[in-house]
FIDO-580894 format. One record per residue: residue in three letters; x, y, z of N, C-alpha, C in turn. Coordinates in nm, 2 decimals. Layout:
BEGIN
REC   rest      nc1      nc2      nc3     cac1     cac2     cac3      cc1      cc2      cc3
REC    Ala        X        Y        Z        X        Y        Z        X        Y        Z
...
This chain:
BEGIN
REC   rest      nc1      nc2      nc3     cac1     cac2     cac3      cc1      cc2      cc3
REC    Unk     2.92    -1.52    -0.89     2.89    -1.56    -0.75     2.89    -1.44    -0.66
REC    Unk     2.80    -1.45    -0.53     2.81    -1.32    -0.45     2.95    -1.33    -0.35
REC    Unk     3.01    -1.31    -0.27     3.09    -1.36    -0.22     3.00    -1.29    -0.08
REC    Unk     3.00    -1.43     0.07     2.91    -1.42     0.15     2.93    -1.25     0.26
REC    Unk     3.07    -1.19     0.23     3.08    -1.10     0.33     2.98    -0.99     0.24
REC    Unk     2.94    -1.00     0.13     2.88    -0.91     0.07     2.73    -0.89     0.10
REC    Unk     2.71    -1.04     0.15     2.53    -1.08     0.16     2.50    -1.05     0.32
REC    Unk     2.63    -1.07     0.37     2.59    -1.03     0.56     2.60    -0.89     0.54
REC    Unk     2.66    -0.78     0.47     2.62    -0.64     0.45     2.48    -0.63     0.44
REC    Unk     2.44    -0.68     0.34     2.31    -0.67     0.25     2.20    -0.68     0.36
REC    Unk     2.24    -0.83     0.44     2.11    -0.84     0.54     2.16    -0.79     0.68
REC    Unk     2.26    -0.69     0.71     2.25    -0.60     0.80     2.20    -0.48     0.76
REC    Unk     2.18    -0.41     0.65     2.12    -0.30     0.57     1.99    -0.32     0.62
REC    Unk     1.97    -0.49     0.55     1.79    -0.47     0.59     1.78    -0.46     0.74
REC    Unk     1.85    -0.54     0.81     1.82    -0.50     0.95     1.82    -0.39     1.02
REC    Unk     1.88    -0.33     0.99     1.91    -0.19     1.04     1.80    -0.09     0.97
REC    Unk     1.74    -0.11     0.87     1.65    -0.03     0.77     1.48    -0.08     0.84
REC    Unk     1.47    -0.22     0.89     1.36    -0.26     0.99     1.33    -0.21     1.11
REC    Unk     1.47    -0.16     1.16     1.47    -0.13     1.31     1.47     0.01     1.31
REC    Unk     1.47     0.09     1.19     1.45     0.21     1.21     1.35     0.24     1.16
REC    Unk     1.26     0.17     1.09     1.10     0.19     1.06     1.01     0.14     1.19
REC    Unk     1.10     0.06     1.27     0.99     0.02     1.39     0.99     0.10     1.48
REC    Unk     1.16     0.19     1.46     1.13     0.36     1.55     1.08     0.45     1.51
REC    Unk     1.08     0.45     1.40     0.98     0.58     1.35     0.89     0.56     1.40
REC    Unk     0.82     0.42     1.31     0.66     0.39     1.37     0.63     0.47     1.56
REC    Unk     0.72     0.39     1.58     0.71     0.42     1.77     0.72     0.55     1.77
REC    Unk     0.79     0.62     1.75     0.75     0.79     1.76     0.63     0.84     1.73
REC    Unk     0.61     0.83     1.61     0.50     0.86     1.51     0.40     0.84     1.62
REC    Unk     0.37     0.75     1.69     0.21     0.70     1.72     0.27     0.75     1.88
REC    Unk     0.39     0.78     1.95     0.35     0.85     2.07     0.37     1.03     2.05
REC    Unk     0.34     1.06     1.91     0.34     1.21     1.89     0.16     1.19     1.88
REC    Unk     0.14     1.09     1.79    -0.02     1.13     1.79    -0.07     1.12     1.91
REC    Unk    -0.07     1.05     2.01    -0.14     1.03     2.18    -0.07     1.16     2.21
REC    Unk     0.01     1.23     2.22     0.05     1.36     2.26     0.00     1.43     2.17
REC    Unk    -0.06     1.46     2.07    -0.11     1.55     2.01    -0.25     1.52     2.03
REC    Unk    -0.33     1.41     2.04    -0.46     1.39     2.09    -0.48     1.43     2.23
REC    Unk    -0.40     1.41     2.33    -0.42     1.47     2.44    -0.42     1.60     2.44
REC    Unk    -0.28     1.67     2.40    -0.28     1.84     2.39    -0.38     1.90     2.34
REC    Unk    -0.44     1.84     2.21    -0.55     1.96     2.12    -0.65     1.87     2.19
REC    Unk    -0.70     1.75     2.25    -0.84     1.75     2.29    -0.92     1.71     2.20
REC    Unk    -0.87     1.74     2.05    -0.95     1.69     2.00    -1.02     1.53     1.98
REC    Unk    -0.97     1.45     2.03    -1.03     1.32     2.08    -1.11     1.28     2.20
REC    Unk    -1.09     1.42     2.26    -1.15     1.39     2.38    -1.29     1.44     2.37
REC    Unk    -1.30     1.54     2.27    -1.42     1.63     2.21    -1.52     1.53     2.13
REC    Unk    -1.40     1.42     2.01    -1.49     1.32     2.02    -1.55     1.19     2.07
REC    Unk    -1.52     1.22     2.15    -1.59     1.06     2.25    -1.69     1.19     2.31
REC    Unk    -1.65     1.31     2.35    -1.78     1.35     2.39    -1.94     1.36     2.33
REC    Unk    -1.91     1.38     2.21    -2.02     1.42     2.14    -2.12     1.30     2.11
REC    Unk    -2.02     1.17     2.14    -2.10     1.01     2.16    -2.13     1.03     2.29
């Protein structure tokens, strides 16, 4: 048998392992909008449409 203090570890792990892929994610995508703005280069393509 598991014993339950072992299983609230387990699914604090995963929570904590969720909540730091949903900040990565969140950095990740406000480095690209800062790197799209800085190089331009998005801005270069919407011009060329």
């Amino acid at each position: 048998m598991i014993n339950p203090s072992e299983v609230g570890k387990a699914g604090e792990m995963v929570r904590l392992k969720t909540l730091e892929a949903i900040w990565i994610q969140g950095k990740l995508r406000m480095c690209g909008r800062w790197s799209y703005i800085g190089g331009g280069s998005g801005g270069n393509m919407f011009n060329q449409l």
